[in-house]
C-alpha positions in Angstrom: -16.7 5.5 -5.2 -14.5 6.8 -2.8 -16.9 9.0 -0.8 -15.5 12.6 0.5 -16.7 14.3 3.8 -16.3 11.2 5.9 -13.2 12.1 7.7 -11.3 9.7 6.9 -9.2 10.8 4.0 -8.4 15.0 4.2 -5.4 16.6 3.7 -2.3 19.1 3.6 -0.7 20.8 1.3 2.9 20.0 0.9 5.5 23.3 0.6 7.1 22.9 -2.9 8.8 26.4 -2.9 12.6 25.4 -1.7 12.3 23.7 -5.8 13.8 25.9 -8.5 11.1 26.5 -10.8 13.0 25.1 -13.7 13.3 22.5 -16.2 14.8 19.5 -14.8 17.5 17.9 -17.1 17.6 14.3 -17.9 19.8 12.7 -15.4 20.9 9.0 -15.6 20.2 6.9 -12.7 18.5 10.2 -10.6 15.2 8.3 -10.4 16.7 6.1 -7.9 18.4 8.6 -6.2 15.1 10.8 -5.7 13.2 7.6 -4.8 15.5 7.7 -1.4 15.4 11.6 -0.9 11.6 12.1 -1.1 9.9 13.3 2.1 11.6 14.6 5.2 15.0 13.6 3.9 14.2 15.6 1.0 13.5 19.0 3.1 16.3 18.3 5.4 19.0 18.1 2.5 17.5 21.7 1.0 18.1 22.8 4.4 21.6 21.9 4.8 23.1 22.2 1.6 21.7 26.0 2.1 23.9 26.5 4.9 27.0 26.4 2.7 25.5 28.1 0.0 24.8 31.5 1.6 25.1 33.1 -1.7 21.9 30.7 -3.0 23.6 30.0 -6.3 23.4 26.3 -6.1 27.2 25.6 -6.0 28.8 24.1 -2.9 31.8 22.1 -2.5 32.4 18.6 -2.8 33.1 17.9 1.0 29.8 20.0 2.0 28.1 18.2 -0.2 28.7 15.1 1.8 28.4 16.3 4.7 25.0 17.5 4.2 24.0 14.2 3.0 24.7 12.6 6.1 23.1 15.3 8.4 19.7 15.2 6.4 20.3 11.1 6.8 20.9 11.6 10.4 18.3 14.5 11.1 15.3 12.4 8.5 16.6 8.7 10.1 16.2 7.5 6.3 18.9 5.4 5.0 20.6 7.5 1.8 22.5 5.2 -0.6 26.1 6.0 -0.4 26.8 4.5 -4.0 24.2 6.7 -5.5 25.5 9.8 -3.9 28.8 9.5 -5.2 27.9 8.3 -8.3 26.2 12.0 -8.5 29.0 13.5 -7.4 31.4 11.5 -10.2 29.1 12.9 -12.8 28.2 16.5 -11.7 31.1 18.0 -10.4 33.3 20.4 -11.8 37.1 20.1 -12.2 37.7 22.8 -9.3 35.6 20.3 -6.8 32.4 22.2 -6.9 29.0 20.7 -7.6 25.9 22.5 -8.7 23.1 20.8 -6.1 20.1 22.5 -8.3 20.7 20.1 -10.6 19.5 17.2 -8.0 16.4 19.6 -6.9 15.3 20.6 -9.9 15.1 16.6 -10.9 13.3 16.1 -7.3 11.2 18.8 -8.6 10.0 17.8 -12.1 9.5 14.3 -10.6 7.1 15.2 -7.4 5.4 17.1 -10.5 4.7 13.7 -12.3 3.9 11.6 -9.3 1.7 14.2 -8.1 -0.5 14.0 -11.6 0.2 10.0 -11.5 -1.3 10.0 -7.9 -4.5 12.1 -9.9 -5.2 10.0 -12.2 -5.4 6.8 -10.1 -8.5 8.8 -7.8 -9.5 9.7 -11.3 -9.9 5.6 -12.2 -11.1 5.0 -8.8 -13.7 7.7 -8.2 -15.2 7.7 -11.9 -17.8 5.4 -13.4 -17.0 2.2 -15.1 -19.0 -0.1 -16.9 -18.1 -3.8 -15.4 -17.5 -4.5 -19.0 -14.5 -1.9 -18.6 -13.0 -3.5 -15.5 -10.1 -4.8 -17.3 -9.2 -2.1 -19.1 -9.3 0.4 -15.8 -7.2 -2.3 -13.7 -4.6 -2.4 -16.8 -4.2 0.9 -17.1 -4.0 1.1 -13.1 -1.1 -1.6 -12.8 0.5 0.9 -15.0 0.7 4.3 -12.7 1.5 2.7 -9.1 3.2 5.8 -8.0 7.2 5.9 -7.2 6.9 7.5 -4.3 7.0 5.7 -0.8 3.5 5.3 0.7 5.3 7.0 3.8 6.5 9.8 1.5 3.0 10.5 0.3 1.2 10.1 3.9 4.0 13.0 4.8 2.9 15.4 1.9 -0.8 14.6 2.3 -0.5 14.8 6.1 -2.0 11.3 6.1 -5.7 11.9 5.2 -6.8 12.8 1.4 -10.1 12.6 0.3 -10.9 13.5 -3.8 -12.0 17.0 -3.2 -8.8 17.9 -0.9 -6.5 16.5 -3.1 -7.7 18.5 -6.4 -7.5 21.6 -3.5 -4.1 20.8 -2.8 -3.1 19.4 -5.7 -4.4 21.5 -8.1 -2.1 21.8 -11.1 -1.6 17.8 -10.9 -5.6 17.5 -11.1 -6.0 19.7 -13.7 -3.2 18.3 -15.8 -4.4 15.0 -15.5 -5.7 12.2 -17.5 -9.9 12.1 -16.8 -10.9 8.7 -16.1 -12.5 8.3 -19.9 -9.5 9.6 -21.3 -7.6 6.7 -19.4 -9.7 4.1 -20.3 -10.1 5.2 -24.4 -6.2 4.5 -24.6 -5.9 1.2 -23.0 -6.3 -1.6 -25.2 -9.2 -4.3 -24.4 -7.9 -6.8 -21.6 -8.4 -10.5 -21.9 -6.8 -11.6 -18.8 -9.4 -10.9 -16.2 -12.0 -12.2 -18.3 -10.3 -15.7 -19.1 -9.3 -15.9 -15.0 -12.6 -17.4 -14.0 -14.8 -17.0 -11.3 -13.0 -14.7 -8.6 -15.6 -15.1 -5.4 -16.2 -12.9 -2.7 -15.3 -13.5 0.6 -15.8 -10.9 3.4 -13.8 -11.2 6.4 -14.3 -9.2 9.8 -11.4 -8.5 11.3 -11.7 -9.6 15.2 -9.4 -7.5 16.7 -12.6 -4.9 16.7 -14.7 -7.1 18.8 -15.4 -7.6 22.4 -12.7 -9.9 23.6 -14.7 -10.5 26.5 -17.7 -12.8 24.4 -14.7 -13.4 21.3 -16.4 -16.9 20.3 -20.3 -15.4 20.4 -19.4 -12.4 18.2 -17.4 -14.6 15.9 -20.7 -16.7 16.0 -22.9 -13.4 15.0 -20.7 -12.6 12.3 -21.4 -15.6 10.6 -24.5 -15.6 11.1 -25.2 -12.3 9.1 -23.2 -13.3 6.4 -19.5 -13.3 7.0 -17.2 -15.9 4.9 -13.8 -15.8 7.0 -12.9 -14.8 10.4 -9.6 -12.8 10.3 -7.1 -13.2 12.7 -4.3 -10.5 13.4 -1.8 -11.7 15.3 1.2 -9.5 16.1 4.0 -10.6 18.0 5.5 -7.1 19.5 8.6 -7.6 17.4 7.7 -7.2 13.6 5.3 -4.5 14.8 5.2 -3.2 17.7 1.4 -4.2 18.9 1.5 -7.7 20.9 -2.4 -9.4 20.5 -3.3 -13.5 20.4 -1.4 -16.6 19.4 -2.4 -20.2 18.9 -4.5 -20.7 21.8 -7.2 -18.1 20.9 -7.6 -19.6 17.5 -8.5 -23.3 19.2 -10.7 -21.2 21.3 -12.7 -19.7 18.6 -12.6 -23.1 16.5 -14.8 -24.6 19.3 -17.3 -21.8 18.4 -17.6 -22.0 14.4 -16.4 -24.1 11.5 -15.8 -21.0 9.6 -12.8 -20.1 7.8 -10.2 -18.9 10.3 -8.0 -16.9 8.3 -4.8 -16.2 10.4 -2.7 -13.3 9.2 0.5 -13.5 11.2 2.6 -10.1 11.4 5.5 -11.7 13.4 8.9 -12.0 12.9 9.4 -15.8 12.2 6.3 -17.1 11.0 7.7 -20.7 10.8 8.0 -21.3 14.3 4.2 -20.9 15.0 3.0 -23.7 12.0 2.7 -26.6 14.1 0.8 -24.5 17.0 -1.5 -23.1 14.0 -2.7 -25.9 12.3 -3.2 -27.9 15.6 -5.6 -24.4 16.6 -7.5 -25.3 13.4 -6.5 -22.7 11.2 -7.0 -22.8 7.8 -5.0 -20.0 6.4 -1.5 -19.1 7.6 -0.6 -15.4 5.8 3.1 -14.5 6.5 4.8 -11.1 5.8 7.2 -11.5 2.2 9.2 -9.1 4.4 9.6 -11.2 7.3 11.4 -14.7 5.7 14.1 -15.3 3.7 13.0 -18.5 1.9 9.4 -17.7 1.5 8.9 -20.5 -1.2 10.1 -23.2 1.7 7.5 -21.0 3.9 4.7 -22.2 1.3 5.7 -25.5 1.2 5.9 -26.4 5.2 2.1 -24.3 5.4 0.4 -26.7 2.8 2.6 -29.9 4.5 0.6 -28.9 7.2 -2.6 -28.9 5.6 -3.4 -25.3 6.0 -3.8 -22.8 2.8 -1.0 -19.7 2.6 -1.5 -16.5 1.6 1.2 -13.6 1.3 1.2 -10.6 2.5 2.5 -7.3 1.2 3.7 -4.3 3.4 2.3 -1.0 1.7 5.6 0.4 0.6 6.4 -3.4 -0.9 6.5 -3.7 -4.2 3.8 -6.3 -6.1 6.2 -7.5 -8.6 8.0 -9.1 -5.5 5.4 -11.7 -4.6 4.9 -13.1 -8.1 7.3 -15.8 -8.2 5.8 -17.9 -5.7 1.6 -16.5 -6.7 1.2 -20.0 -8.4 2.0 -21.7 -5.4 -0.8 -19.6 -3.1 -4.0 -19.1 -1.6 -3.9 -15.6 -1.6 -2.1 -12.2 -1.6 -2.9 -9.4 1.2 -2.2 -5.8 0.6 -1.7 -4.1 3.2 -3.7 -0.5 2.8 -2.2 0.3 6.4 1.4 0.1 8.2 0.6 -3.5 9.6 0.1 -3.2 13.4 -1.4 0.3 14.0 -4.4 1.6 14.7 -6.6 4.3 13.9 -4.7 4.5 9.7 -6.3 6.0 7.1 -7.0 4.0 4.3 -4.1 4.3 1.3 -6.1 4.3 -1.9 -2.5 4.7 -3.6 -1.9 1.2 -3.1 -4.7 -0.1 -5.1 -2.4 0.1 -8.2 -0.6 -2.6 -6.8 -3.8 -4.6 -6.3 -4.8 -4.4 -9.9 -1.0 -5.4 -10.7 -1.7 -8.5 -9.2 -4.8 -8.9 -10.5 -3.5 -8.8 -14.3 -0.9 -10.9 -13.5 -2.9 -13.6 -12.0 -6.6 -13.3 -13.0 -7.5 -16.1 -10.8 -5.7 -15.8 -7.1 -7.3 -14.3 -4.2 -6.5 -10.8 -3.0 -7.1 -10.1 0.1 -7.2 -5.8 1.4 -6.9 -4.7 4.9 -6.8 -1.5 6.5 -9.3 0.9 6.6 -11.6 -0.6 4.3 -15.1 0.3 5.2 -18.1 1.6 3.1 -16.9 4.6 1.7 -13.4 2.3 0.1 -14.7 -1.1 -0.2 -15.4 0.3 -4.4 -11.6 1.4 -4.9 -10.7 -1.9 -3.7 -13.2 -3.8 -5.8 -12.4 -1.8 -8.7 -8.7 -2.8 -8.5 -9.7 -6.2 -8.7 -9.6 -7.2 -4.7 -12.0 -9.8 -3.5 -11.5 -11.2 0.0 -12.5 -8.0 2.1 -11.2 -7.5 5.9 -12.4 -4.9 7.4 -12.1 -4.5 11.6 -14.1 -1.4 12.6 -15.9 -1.1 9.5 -18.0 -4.0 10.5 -17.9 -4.5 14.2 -18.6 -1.1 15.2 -21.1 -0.3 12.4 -24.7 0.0 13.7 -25.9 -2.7 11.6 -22.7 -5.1 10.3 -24.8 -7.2 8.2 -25.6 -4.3 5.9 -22.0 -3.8 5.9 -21.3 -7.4 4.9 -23.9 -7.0 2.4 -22.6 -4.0 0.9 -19.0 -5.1 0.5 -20.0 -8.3 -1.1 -22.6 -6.9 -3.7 -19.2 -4.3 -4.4 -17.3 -6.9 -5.2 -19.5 -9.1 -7.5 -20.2 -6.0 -9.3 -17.3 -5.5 -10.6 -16.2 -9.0 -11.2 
């Protein structure tokens, strides 16, 4: 289970009381619309649709309206979707050019409310007990409440840390009106996909950008040795995030070292450009970013021409349903449980519905989980059906990494 007291997911609670407590009508099309005004955005529009509506009575006029859409944009730097606002306006103004904004808030409102008890039940899945016989059933049902929130929006309300206990503190009416983890599981129906999948193998891969730089090829050597199955690489190229660490020639380096998997996870902004370089390293897999290539089936192709295996990976805020018309064609998928290319994150146990999407999709493919996976998260992550394990600090600075190793694979095998 997800473990609480360890620091590294606390909490804050997030202000709801600029919402009208009221009940939200059914608007067409305002789920996308809130999707894009969630968060900062969100508080900034309140704020300036307020200034022309002194009075509080929810009605401003058309023009302010506007205006105060692009000030919260400006003021929030999100990107609001022009169509959708004046689709909004189209349908909920009146014929003297007024528009009653409570309408959009209250919506907002009612739909934080749900998210907030969708967020609830998925700790619920990944904190409770589960038989291994009932692993299909609790990664159905979790495909099924990936919130609609941004992962950004929810590391603003949380304040980026959230552990079980702080959330049902802070959360407290979405915890108590939410499904238990039984209650979940007694309405899904029996899964057959995971169980007809085969075999899905553990693999455990220390992340070396947590180890001494200085003695790179020994440690890689150590890990091994206590029980490691891949060696990840991070490489960032300063561009697609904003960290700059190795390239190709480190990867040859640590080949001379071990004939252990090098598993190269490239968070750059043309990935294509470094194949040749890779596979001459000795790399065996070559993970791009879906986000960063435009043809990302041609991407898959020129990776196995060169001999090396390709992987996917996902930004947190991607959605899964994005990578599945080219899982057939790959290695592996990598959710990312951390903004690629910082350090010090918090792991996002809201992503793990995403995981177990994948994972009922495609019972057989590997699915790979970085970012603040360590001891206390490696069982949400093996409960969503993820089975190739990096982990950076987790490992390297633990005070003995082989019982690390050894309790991230025994984590995965039991639920698989």
């Amino acid at each position: 289970p997800l473990r609480v007291g360890t620091g590294e997911l606390g909490s804050s609670p997030f202000n709801s009381s600029d919402f009208p407590n009221r009940v939200a009508p059914n608007l067409a099309g305002i789920r996308v619309m809130i999707e894009r005004l969630f968060g900062s955005c969100l508080t900034a529009l309140t704020a300036e649709l307020k200034k022309s509506d002194a009075a509080n009575v929810g009605i401003v006029a058309i023009d302010d309206f506007k205006s105060a859409f692009k000030a919260a944009s400006t003021a929030s730097s999100a990107a609001l979707d022009q169509k959708l606002v004046a689709d909004f306006i189209t349908k909920h103004s009146t014929s003297s050019g007024k528009i009653n904004y409570f309408t959009l808030l209250d919506a907002v409102g009612k739909a934080l409310e749900e998210d907030d008890k969708r967020l609830a039940e998925v700790l619920n899945l990944l904190t409770g007990k589960c038989e291994k016989t009932a692993i299909p059933k609790l990664r159905k049902a979790l495909a099924k409440l990936a919130p609609r929130q941004s992962c950004q929006t929810i590391l603003k309300r949380t304040g980026g840390k959230m552990s079980p206990e702080d959330f049902a503190k802070s959360f407290s009416k979405a915890s108590k009106d939410a499904r238990s983890a039984e209650a979940i599981l007694s309405e899904e129906t029996e899964s057959k996909e995971a169980k007809n999948g085969g075999e899905i193998k553990a693999a455990i891969c220390p992340s070396v950008l947590s180890s001494d730089f200085a003695k790179l090829g020994l440690e890689c050597q150590e890990m091994v040795k206590l029980g490691a199955d891949w060696l990840h690489m991070d490489v960032m190229d300063g561009h697609f995030v904003p960290n700059l660490t190795i390239g190709a020639p480190v990867i040859a380096a640590v080949r001379k070292y071990t004939k252990a998997c090098l598993d190269c996870h490239l968070m750059v902004s043309n990935p294509g450009q470094w194949l040749p370089d890779f596979a001459k390293a000795g790399a065996d897999t070559f993970t791009f970013h879906l986000e960063a290539v435009e043809d990302p089936g041609k991407m898959i192709d020129m990776i196995l021409e060169k001999g090396m295996k390709p992987g996917i990976a996902l930004k947190p805020d991607t959605p899964a349903e994005d990578v599945f018309p080219f899982c057939d064609k790959l290695n592996h998928v990598l959710v990312m449980t951390v903004e690629p290319g910082f350090g010090g994150q918090s792991f996002m146990w809201w992503t793990m519905p995403k995981v177990a999407k994948i994972r009922v999709k495609f019972p057989s493919i590997g699915i790979q989980v970085d970012g603040g996976v360590k001891t206390h998260t490696i069982d949400a992550c093996a409960k969503a059906g993820a089975n190739l394990i990096v982990s950076g600090s987790g490992i390297f600075k633990a005070e003995k990494p082989g019982d690390v190793i050894s309790i991230m694979r025994k984590s995965v095998d039991s639920a698989n």
